[in-house]
FIKOLZA-1660 file (N, C-alpha, C; in steps of 0.1 Angstrom, whole numbers, plus 5000, padded with zeros to 4 digits):
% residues 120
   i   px   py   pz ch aa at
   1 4409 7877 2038  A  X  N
   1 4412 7890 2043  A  X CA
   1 4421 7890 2055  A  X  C
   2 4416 7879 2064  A  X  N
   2 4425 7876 2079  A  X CA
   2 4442 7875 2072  A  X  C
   3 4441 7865 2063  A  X  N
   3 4453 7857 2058  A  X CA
   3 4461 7871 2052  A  X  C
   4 4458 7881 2048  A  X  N
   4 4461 7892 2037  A  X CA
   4 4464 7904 2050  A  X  C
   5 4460 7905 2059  A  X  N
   5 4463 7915 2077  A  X CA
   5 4474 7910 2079  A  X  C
   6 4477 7895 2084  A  X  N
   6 4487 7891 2091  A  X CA
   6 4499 7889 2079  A  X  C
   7 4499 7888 2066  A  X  N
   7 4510 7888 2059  A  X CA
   7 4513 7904 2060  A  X  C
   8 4508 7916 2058  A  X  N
   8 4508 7928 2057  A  X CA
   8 4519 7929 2072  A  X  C
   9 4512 7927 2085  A  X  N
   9 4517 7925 2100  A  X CA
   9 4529 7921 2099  A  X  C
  10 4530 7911 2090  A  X  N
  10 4541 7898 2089  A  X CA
  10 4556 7909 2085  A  X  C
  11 4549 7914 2073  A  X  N
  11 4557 7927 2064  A  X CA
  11 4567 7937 2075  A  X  C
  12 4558 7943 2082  A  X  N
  12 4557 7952 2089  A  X CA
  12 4571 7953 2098  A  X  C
  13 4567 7939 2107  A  X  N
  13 4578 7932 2118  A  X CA
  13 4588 7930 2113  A  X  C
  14 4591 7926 2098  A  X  N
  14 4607 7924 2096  A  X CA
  14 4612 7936 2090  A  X  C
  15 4613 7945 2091  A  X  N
  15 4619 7955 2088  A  X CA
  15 4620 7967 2100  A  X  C
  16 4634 7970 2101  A  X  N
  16 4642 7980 2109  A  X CA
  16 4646 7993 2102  A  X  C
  17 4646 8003 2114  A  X  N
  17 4650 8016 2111  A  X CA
  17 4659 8015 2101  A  X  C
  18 4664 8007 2097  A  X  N
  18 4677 8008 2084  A  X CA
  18 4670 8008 2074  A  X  C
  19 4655 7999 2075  A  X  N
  19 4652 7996 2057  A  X CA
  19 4656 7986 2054  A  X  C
  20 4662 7977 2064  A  X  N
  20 4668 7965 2058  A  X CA
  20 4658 7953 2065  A  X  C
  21 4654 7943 2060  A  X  N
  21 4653 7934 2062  A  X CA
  21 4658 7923 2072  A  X  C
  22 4658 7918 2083  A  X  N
  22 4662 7912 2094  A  X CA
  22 4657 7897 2088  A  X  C
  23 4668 7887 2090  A  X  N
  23 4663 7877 2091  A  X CA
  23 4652 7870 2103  A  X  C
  24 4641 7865 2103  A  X  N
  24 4635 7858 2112  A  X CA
  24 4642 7846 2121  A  X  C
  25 4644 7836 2114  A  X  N
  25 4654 7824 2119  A  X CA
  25 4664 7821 2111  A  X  C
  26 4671 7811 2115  A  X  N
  26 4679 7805 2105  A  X CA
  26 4677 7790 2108  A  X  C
  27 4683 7781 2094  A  X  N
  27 4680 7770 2102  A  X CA
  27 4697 7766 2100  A  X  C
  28 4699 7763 2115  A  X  N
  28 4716 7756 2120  A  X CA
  28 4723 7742 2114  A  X  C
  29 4709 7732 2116  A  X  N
  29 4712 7721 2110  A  X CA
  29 4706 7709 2111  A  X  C
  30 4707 7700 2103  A  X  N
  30 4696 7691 2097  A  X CA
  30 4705 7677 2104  A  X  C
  31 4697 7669 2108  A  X  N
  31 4704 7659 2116  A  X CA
  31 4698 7644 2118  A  X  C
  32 4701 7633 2110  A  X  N
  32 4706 7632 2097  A  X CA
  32 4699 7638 2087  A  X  C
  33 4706 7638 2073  A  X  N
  33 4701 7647 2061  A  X CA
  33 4694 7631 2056  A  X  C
  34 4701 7620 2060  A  X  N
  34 4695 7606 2055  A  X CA
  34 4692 7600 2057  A  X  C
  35 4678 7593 2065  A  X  N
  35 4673 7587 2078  A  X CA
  35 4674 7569 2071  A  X  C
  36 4682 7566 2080  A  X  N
  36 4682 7551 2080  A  X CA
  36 4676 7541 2092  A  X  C
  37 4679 7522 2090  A  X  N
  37 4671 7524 2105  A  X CA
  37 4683 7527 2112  A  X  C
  38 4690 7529 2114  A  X  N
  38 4702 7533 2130  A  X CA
  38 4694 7547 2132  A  X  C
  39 4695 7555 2125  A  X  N
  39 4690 7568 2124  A  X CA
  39 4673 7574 2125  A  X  C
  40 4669 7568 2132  A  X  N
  40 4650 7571 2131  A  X CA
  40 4641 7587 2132  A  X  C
  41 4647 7595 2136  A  X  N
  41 4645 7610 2143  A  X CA
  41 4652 7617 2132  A  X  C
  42 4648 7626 2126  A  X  N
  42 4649 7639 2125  A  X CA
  42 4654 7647 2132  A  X  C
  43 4660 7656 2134  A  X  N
  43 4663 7668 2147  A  X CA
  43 4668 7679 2132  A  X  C
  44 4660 7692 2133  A  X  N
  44 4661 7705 2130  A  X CA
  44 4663 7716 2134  A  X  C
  45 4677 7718 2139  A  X  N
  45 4678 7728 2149  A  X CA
  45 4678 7744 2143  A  X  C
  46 4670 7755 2152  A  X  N
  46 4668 7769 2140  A  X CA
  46 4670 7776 2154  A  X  C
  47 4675 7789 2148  A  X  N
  47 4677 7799 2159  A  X CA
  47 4670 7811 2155  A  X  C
  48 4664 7820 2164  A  X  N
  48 4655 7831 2161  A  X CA
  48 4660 7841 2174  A  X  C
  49 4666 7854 2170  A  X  N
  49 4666 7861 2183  A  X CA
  49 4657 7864 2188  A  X  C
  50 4643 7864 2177  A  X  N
  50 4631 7874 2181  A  X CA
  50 4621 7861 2187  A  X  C
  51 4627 7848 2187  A  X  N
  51 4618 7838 2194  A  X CA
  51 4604 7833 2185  A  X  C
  52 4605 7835 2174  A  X  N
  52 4595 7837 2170  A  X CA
  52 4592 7819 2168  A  X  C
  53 4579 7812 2166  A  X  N
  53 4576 7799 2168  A  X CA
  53 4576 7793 2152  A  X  C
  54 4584 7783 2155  A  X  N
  54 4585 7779 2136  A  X CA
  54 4572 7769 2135  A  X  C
  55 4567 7768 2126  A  X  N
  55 4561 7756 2122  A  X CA
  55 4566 7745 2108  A  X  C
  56 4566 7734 2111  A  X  N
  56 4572 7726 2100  A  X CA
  56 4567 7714 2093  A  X  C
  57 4566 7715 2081  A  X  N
  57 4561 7701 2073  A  X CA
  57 4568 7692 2068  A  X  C
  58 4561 7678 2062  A  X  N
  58 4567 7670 2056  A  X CA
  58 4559 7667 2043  A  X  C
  59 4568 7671 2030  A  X  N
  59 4565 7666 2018  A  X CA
  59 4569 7655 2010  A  X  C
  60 4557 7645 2004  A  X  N
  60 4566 7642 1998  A  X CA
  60 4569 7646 1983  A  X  C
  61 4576 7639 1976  A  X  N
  61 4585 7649 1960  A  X CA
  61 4571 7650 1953  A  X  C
  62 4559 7649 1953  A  X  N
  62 4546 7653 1946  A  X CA
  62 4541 7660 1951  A  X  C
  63 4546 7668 1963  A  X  N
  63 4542 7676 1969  A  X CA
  63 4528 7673 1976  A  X  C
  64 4528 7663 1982  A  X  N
  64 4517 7654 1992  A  X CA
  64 4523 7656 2010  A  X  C
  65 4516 7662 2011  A  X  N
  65 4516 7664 2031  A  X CA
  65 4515 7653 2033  A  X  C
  66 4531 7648 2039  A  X  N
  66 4530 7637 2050  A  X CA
  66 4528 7636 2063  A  X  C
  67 4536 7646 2071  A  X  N
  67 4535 7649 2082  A  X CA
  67 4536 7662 2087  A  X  C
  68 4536 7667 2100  A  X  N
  68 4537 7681 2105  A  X CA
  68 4550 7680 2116  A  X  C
  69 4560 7685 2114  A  X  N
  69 4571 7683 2127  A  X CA
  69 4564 7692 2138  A  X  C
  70 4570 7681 2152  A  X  N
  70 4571 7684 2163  A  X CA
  70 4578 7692 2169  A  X  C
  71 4576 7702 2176  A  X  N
  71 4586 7713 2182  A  X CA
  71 4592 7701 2193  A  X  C
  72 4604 7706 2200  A  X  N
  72 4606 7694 2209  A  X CA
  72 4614 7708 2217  A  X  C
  73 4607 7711 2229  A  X  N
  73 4610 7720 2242  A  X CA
  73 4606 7733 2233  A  X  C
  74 4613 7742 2248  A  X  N
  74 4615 7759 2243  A  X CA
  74 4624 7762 2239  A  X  C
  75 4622 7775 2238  A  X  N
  75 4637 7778 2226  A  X CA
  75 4649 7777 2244  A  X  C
  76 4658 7776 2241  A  X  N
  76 4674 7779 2247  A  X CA
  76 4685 7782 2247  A  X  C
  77 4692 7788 2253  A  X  N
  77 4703 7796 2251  A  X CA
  77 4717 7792 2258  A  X  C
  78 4728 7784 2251  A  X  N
  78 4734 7779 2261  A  X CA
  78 4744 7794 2264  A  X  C
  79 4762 7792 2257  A  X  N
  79 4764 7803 2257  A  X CA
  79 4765 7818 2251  A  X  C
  80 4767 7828 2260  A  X  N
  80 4766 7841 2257  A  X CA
  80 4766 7845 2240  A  X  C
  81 4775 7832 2235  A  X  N
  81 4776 7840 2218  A  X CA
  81 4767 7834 2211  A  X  C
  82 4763 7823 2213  A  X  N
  82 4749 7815 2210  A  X CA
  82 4738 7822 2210  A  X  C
  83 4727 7821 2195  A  X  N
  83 4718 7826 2195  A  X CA
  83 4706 7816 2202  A  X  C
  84 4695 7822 2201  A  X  N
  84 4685 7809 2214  A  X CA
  84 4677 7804 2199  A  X  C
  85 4681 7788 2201  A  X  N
  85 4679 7777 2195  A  X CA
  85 4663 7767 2201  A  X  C
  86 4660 7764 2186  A  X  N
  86 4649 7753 2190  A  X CA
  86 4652 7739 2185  A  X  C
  87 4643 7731 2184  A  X  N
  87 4644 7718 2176  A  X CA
  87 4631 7718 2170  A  X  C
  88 4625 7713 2160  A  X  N
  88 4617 7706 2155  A  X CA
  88 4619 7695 2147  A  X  C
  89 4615 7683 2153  A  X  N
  89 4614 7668 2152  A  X CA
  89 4607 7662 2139  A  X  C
  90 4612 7655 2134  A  X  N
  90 4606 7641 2125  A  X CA
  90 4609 7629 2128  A  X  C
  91 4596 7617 2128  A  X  N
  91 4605 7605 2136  A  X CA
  91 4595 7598 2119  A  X  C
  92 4602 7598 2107  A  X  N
  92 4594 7589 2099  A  X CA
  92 4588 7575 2105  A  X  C
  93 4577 7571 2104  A  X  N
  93 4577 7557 2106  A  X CA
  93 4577 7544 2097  A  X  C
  94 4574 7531 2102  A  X  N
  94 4576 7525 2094  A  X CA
  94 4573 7521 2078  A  X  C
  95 4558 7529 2078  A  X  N
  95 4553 7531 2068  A  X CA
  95 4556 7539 2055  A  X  C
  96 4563 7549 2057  A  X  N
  96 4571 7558 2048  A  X CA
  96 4581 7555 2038  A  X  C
  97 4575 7555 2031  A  X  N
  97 4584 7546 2017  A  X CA
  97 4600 7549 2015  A  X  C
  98 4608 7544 2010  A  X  N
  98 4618 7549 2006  A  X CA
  98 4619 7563 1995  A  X  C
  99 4627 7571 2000  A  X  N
  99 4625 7585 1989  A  X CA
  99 4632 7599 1992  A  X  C
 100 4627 7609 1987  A  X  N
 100 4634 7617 1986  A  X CA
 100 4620 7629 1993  A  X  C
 101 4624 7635 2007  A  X  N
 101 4615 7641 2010  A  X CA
 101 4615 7657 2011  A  X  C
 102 4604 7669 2011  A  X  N
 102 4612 7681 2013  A  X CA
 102 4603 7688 2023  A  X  C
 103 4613 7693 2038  A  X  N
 103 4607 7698 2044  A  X CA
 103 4604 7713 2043  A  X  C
 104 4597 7716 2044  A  X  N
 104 4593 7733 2047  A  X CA
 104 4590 7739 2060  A  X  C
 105 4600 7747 2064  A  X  N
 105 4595 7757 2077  A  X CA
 105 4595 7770 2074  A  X  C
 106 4584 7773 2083  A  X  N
 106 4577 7781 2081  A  X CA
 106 4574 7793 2095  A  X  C
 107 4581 7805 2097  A  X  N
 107 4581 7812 2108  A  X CA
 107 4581 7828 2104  A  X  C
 108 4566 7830 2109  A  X  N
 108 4563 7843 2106  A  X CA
 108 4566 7849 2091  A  X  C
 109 4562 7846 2085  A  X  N
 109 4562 7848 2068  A  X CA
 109 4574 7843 2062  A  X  C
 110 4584 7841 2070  A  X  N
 110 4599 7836 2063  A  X CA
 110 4593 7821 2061  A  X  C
 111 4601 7810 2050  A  X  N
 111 4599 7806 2044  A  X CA
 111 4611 7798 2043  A  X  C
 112 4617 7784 2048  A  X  N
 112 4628 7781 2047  A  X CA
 112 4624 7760 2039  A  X  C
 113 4628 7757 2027  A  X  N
 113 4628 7745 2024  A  X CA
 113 4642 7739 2024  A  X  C
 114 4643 7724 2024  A  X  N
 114 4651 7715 2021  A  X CA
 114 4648 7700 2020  A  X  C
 115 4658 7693 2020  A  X  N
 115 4656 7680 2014  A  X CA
 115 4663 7667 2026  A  X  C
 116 4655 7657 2025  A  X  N
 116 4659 7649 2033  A  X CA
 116 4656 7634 2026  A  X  C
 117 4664 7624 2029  A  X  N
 117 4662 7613 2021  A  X CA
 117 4660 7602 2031  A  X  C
 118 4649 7592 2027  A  X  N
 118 4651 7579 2036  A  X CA
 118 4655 7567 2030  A  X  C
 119 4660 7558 2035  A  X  N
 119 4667 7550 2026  A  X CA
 119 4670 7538 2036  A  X  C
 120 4656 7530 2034  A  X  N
 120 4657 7516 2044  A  X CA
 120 4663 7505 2039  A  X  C
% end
């Protein structure tokens, strides 16, 4: 019932006197798309005007929870035409197989996936 309020809430918030639908975030860009060792980190950079706090996972292609990304700071704003940006982190470690992974973020009902590959 909680879960079934806050999606309803969730509803509510993205929509404007137009009727239109607002995006929540966006995500800017994935950094590397293909983690090697030179490359160990993750960096996911997403921009939200409304600040809203992403949360992010790590799958693997069976759809097995590997990990949960790390937000890394507050959101910020450098210049004026810049929207205010966050990061959320993956540092795979050693143990993480070679593969094909797919992240999901997730901010205020919006719903954003993609794909990342490691390749030791």
């Amino acid at each position: 019932m909680l879960r079934f309020v806050f999606l309803v809430l969730s509803m509510i918030l993205c929509l404007v006197n137009s009727g239109e639908v607002i995006e929540k975030f966006k995500v800017k860009e994935v950094r590397p798309r293909i983690v090697t060792p030179t490359s160990k980190t993750v960096r996911i950079k997403i921009t939200s005007d409304y600040m809203f706090i992403p949360h992010g996972t790590i799958y693997d292609i069976t759809g097995t929870e590997i990990a949960k990304m790390v937000q890394e700071g507050e959101y910020e704003k450098t210049p004026a035409t810049e929207e205010p940006y966050i990061y959320l982190t993956w540092t795979p470690g050693s143990n993480i197989p070679t593969g094909v992974y797919i992240y999901q973020i997730e901010c205020s009902g919006q719903i954003y996936n993609g794909t990342i590959v490691v390749a030791r």
